[in-house]
Structure formats: structure tokens, C-alpha cells
N, C-alpha and C positions, 0 to 999 in steps of 0.2 A: 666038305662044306656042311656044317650043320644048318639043318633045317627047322627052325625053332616055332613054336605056337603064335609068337607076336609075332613073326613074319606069313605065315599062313593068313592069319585075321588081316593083316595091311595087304595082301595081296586079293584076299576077298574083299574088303571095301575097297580098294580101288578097281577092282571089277564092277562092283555096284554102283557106284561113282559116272564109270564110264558108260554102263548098260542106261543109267537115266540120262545123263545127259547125251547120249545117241537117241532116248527114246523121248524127251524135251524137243531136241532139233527135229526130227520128224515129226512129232506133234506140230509143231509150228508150221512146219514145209505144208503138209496136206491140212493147216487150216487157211493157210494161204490161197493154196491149190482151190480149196473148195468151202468158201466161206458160211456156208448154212448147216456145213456138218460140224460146226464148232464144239456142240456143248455133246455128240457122240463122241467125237475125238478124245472131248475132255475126261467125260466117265471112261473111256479106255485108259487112258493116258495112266490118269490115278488108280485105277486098279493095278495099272503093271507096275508100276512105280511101286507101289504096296509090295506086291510080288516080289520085285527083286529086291528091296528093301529087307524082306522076309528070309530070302535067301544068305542075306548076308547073316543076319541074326543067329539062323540055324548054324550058319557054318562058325560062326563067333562061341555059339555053346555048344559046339562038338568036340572042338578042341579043348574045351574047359574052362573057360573065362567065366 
């Protein structure tokens, strides 16, 4: 089986895909859980979001796209 560079990149963004919306659903859960930590939750939130975002990027121009 060949393993080709556009399947590398589809296999990283649906990694990144799934790390944000696991890390969406959790945000949600503990703003439920604890309604005044809303707007901590939410700078966390968007910094990782950023994060794995960024992840994907990298791995997008390593392969060479």
C-alpha cells in the first residue's frame, strides 16, 4: 500500500478536526459544570484550538504542499 502525501495531510486534518471538536465538547461540559469560569474556559479554549490548528499546518508543509 502506498502511502501517499494527500493521505498523510487528510489524516492530519481529520486529527485536527477531531482534537477541536473533543476540545469544543469539553469546553462546553465545564462551562456548564461551572458557569463564572466561562470567559477562562474560553481564552483556553481558543488558544488550543489555535494550537492544534497549527499542528495541522506544520504537518501540511512538511510533506510539501
Amino acid at each position: 500500500m502506498v502511502f501517499s502525501k494527500a493521505f498523510a495531510v487528510a489524516l492530519a486534518a481529520i486529527g485536527g478536526a477531531l482534537g477541536i471538536g473533543i476540545l469544543g465538547s469539553k469546553a462546553a461540559e465545564a462551562t456548564g459544570r461551572n458557569p463564572g469560569a466561562a470567559t477562562p474556559i474560553l481564552v483556553i479554549s481558543i488558544i488550543l484550538a489555535a494550537l492544534i490548528e497549527g499542528i495541522f499546518i506544520l504537518s501540511a508543509f512538511a510533506v510539501g504542499f
